[in-house]
C-alpha positions as CSV (number, residue, x, y, z in Angstrom):
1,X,47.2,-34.0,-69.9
2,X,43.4,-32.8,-69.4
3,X,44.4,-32.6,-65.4
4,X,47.0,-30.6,-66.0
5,X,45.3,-28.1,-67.9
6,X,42.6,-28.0,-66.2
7,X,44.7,-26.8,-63.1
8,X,46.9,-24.1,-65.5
9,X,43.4,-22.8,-66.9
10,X,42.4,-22.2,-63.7
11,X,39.7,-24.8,-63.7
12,X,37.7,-26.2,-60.9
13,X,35.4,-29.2,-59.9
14,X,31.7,-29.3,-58.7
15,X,31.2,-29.2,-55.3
16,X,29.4,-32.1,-53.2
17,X,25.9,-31.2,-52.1
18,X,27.1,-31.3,-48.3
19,X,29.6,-28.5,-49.5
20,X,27.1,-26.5,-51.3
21,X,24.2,-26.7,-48.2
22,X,26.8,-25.9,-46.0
23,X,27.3,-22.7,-48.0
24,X,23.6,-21.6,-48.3
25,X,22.9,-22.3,-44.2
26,X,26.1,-19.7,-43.9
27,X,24.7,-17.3,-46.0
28,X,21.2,-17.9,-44.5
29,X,22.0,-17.3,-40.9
30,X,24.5,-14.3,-42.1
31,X,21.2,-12.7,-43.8
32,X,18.9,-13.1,-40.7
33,X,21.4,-11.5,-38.3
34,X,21.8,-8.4,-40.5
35,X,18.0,-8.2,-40.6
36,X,17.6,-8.2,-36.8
37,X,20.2,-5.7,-37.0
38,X,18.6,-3.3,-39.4
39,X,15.1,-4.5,-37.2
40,X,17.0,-3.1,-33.9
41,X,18.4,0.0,-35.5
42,X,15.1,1.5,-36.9
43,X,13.4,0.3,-33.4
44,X,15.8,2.5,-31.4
45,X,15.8,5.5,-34.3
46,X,12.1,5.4,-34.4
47,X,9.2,6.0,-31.2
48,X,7.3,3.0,-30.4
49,X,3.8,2.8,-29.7
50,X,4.3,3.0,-25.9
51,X,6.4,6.7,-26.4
52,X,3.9,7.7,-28.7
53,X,1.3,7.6,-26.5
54,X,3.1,9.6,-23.3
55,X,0.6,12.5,-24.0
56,X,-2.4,14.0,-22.2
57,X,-5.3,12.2,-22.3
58,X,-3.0,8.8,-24.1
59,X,-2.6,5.4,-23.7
60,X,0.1,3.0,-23.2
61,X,1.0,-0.2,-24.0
62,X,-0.1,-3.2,-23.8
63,X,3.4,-4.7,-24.6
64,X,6.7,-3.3,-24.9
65,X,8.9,-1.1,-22.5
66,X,8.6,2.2,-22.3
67,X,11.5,4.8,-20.9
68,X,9.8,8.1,-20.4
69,X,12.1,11.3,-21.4
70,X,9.1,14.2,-21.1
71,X,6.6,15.2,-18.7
72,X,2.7,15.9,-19.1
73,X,1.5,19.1,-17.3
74,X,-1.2,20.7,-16.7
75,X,-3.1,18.3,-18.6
76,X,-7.5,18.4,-18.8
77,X,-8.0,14.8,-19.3
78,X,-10.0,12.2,-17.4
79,X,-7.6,10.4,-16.5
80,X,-4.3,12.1,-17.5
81,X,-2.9,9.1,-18.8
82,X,-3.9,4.7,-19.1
83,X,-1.6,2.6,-18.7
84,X,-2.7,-0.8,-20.4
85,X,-0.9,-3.9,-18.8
86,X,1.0,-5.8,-19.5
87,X,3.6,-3.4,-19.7
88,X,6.7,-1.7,-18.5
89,X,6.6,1.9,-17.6
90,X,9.7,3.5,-16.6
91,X,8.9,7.0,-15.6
92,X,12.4,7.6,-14.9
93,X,12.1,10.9,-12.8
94,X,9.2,12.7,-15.2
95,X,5.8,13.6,-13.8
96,X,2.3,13.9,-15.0
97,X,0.2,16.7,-13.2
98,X,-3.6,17.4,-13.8
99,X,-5.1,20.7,-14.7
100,X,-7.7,21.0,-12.1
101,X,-11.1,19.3,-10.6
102,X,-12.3,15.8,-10.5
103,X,-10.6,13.2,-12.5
104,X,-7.8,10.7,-12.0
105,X,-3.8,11.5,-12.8
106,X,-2.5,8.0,-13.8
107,X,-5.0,5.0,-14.3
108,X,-3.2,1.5,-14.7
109,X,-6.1,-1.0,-16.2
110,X,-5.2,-4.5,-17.8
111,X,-3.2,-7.1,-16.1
112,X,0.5,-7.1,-15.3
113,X,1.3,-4.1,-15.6
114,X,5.1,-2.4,-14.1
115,X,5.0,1.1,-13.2
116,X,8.2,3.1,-11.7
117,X,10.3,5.8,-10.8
118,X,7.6,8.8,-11.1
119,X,5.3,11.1,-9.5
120,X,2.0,12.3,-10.3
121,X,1.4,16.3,-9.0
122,X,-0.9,18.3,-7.7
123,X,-4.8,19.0,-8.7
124,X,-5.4,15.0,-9.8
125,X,-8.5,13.8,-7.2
126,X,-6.7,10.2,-7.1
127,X,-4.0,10.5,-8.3
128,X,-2.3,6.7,-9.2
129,X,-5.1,4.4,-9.4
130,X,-4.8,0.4,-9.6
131,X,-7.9,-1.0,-11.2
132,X,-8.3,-3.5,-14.2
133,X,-7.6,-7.1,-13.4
134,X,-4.8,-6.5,-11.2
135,X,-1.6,-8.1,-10.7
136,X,-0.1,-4.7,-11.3
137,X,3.1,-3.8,-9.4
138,X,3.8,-0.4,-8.4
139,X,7.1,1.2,-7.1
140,X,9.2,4.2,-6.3
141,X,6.2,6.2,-7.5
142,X,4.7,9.6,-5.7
143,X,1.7,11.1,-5.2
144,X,1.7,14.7,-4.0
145,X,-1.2,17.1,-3.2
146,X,-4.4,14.7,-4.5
147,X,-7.4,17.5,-4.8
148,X,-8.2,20.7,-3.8
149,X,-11.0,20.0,-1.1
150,X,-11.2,17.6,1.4
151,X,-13.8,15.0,0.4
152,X,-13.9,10.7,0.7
153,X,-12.8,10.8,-2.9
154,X,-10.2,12.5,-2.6
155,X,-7.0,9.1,-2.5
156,X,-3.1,9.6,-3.4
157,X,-2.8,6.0,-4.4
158,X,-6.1,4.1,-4.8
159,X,-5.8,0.3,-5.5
160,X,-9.3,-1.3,-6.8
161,X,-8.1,-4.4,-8.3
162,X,-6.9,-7.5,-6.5
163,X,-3.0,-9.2,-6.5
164,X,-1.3,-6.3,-7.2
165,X,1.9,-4.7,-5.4
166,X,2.9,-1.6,-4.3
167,X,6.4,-0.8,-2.7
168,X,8.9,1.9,-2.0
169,X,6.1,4.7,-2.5
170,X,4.9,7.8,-1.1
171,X,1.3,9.7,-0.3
172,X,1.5,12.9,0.5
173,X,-0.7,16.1,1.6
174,X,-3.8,14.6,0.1
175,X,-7.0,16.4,0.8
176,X,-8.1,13.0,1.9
177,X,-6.4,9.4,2.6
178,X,-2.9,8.4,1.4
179,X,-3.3,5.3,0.4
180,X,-6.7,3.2,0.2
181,X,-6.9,-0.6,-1.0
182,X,-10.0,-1.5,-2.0
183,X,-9.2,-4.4,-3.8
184,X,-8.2,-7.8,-1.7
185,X,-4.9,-9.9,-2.1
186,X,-3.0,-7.1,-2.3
187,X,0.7,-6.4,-0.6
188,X,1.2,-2.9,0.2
189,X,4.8,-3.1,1.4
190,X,7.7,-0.3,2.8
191,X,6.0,2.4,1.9
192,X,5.2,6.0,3.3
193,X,2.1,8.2,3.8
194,X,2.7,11.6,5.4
195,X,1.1,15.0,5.9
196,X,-2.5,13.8,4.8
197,X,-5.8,15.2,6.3
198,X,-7.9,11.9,6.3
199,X,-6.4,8.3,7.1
200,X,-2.7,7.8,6.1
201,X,-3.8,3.9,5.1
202,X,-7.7,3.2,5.1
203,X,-8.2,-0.7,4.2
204,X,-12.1,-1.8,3.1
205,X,-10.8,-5.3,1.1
206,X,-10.2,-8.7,2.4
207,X,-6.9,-10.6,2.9
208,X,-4.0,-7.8,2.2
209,X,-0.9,-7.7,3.6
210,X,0.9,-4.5,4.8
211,X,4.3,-4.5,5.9
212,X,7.2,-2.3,7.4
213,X,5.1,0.7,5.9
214,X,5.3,4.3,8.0
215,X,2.7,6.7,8.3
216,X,3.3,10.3,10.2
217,X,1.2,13.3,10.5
218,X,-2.2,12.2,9.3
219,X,-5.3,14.8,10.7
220,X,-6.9,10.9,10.7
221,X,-5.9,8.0,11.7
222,X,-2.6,6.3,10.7
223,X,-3.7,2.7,9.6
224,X,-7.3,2.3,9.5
225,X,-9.3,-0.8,9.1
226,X,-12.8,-0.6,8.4
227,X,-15.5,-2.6,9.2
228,X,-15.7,-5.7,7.1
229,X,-12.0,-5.6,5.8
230,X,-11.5,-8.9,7.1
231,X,-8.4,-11.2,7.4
232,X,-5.8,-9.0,6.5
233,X,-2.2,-9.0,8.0
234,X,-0.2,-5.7,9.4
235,X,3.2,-6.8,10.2
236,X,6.3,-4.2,11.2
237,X,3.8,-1.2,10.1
238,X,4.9,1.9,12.4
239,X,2.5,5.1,13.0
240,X,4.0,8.1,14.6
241,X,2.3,11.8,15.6
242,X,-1.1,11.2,13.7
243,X,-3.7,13.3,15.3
244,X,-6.0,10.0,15.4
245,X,-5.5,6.3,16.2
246,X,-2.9,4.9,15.5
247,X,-4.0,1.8,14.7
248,X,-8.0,1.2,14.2
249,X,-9.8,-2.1,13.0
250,X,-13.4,-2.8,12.6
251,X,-12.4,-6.0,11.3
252,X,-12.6,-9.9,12.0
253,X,-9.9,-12.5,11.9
254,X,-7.2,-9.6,11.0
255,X,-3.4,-9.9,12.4
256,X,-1.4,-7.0,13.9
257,X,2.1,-8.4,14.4
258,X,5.0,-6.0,15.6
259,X,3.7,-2.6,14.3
260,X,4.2,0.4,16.6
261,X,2.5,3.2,17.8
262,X,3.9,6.2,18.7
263,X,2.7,9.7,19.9
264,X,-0.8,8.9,18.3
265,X,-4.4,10.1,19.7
266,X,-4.8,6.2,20.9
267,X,-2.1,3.4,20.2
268,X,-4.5,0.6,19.0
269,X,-8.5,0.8,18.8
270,X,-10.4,-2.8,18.5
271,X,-13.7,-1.5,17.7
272,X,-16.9,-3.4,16.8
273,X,-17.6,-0.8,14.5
274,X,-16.8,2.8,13.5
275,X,-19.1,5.2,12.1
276,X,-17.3,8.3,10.2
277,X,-19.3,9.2,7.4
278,X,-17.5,6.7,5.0
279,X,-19.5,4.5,2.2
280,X,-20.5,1.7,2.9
281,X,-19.0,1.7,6.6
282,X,-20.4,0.3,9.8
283,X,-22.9,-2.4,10.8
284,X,-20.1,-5.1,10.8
285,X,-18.7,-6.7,14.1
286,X,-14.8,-7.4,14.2
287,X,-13.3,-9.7,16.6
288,X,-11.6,-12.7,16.7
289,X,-8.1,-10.6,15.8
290,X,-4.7,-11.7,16.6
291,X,-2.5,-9.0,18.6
292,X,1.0,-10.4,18.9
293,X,4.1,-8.5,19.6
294,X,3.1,-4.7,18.8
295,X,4.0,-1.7,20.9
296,X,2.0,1.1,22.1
297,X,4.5,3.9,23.4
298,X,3.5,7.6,24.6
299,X,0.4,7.8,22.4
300,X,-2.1,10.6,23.4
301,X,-3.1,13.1,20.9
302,X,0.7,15.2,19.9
303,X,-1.1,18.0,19.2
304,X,-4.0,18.1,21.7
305,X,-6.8,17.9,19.4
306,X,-9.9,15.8,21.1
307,X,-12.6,17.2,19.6
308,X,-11.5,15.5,16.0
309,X,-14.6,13.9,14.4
310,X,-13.2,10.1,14.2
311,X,-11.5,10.7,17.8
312,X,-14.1,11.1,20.8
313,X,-12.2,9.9,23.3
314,X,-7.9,9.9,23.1
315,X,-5.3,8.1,25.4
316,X,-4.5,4.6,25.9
317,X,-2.2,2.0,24.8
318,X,-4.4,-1.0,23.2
319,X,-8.1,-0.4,23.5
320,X,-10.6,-3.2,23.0
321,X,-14.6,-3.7,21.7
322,X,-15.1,-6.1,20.4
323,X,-15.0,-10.4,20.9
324,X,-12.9,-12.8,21.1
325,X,-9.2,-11.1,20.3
326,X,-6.1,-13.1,21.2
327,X,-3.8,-10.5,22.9
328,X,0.0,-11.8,23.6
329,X,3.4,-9.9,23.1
330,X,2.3,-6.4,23.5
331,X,4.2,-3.9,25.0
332,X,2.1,-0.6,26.2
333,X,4.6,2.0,27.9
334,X,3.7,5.6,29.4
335,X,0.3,6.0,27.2
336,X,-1.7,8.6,28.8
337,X,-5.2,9.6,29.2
338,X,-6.0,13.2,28.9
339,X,-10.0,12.8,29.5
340,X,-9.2,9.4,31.9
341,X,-10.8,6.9,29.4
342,X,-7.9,4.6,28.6
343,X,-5.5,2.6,30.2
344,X,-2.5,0.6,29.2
345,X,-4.1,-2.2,28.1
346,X,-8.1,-2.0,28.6
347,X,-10.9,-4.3,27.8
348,X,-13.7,-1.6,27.6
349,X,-16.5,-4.1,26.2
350,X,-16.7,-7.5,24.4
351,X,-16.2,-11.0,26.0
352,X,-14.1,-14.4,25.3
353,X,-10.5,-12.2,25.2
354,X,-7.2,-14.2,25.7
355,X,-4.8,-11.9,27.2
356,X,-1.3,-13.2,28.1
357,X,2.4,-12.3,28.6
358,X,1.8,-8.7,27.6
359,X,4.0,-5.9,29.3
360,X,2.4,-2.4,30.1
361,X,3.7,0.3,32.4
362,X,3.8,3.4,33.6
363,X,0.3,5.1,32.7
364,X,-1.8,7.9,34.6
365,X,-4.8,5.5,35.0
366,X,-4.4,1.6,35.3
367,X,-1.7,-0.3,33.5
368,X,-4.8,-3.0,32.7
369,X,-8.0,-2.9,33.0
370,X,-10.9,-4.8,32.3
371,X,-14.6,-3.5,32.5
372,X,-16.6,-6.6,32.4
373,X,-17.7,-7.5,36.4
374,X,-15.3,-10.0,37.4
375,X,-13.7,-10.2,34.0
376,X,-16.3,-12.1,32.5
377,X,-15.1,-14.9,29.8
378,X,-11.9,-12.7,29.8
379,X,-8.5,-14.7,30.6
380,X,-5.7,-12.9,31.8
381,X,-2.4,-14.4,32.4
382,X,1.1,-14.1,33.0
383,X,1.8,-10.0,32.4
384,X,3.5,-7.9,34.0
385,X,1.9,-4.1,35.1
386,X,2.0,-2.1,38.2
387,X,-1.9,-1.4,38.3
388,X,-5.2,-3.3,37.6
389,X,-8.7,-2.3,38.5
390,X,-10.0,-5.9,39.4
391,X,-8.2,-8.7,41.0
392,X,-8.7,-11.0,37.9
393,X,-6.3,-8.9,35.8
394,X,-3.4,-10.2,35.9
């Protein structure tokens, strides 16, 4: 009888304890999701640290992800804006731009930071600068028109630090070099420097790697190594129309590998050393490089300026000063010699040079040439030419 009315009153029995914990680890897990919800909504509602410091003179990050919907213009500050890594910058099209004088557009300090998809403009002495501890990465960024006078401070995209990347990215018309690593371990990679009025690339760190970049219309030269910026690697790099070299090292135990030169002052220049007014420049000996596979085509000076400070004498294919380069691969095709001081291929001074199964044709003075008496410790082997100036070139 109790049963009975129990079920017509409506009655019911106590649930187990598995039941009931069940039931609370629902209503637990329902609670935390609406929380992440309401977390999520005010996020996207409300600016984050990162946005909030997208102003002249701010600071950004470190942490989060920031998509950039303004620009900064004509901004005073020293530098325009920090980036603080780690960090995700997504410039997304904006710009920052500096008012005027001596002070830096975008400076990226920390460690791992991601920068993207902007450009810094005109007035900004360097304008997107790589310092910190590195391991930055950099790409699909600009820099246009760094500073208003030429002078060696004067850099579109400056890397300091070491182990960083920058890809996909463009110097252009700076008062001085394009793009200048500093820093070592570093992988400057498919990018562009045009229109710039010192060197298009200027290397001074250790053991970088630049690939498949191009550089065109540099008053400088095109790539330029300096003198203790040792074992780096150039690979698939093409110069074209500088009014310098092409090509220049001053460095030791480097490797050029299938870069081109075309229509420069001089295709390639293996100097001991190269004095230009630079800091810290000079005094080193290169040598000991590995040449392999590069081309040299039609270089003399496209616009027929000699008397450029870094370019005393023009013409030439490969030039070498230095010791002990390995020299195999090359091709050097119809490079002239307006004052008849280059060939095709030409030893000019150093010893110990390994020079093998390299083509090179079709120049005004020899196709190769070798000024030590009797070629020296020189060994040539195996290329192919129309012209030598000593029976041991061959």
């Amino acid at each position: 009888m109790m049963k009975a009315r129990d079920s017509l009153m409506g009655g019911r029995r106590e649930a187990s304890p598995q039941v009931r914990h069940a039931i609370t680890s629902k209503i637990r897990r329902s609670l935390a999701a609406s929380v992440g919800c309401l977390a999520l909504a005010v996020a996207l509602v409300l600016p984050g640290q990162a946005e909030a410091g997208f102003t002249c003179g701010g600071t950004v990050g470190p942490g989060g992800t920031l998509v950039v919907t303004t620009d900064i213009g004509q901004c005073p500050s020293n530098p325009v804006l920090t980036i603080v890594g780690p960090v995700t910058v997504d410039m997304a099209g904006h710009h920052v731009e500096c008012l005027a004088g001596h002070q830096a557009g975008i400076n990226i300090i920390g460690t791992g930071a991601i920068v993207k998809n902007g450009m810094v403009y005109p007035g900004c002495q360097q304008q997107i600068v790589l310092s910190g501890a590195g391991h930055h990465e950099v790409h699909d960024m600009a820099g246009h028109q760094a500073g208003d006078v030429s002078d060696v401070g004067v850099v579109s995209i400056l890397i300091v630090s070491d182990h960083n990347v920058l890809r996909n990215s463009l110097a252009a018309l700076s008062s001085g070099d394009g793009i200048r690593v500093a820093g070592s371990f570093n992988v400057v990679k498919e990018s562009y420097a045009m229109l710039n009025l010192g060197d298009g690339v200027r290397v001074l760190g250790k053991s970088n790697v630049l690939k498949n970049n191009i550089v065109s219309l540099s008053v400088g030269d095109a790539f330029h190594l300096v003198a203790g910026a040792d074992q780096n690697t150039l690979a698939g790099n093409v110069a074209v129309s500088n009014e310098g070299v092409g090509f220049r090292s001053s460095t030791a135990e480097s490797w050029f590998s299938g870069n081109s030169s075309v229509g420069n002052a001089t295709g390639f220049w293996f100097t001991a050393q190269h004095h230009d007014g630079f800091p810290g420049e000079g005094g080193a000996t290169g040598g000991g490089n590995r040449i392999q596979s590069n081309n040299a085509i039609y270089n003399l000076s496209p616009l027929g300026l000699a008397g450029v400070s870094n370019v005393p004498e023009i013409g030439g294919g490969l030039v070498i000063e230095e010791n002990g380069d390995f020299v195999s691969g090359n091709r050097a095709i119809f490079n002239l010699s307006e004052t008849a001081q280059h060939a095709g291929i030409h030893v000019k001074s150093g010893s110990h040079h390994v020079i093998s199964g390299n083509t090179s044709l079709f120049h005004d003075w020899d196709d190769l040439r070798d000024e030590n008496p009797g070629c020296g410790t020189d060994h040539w082997s195996n290329d192919v030419f129309l012209t030598a100036n000593q029976p041991c070139v061959h």
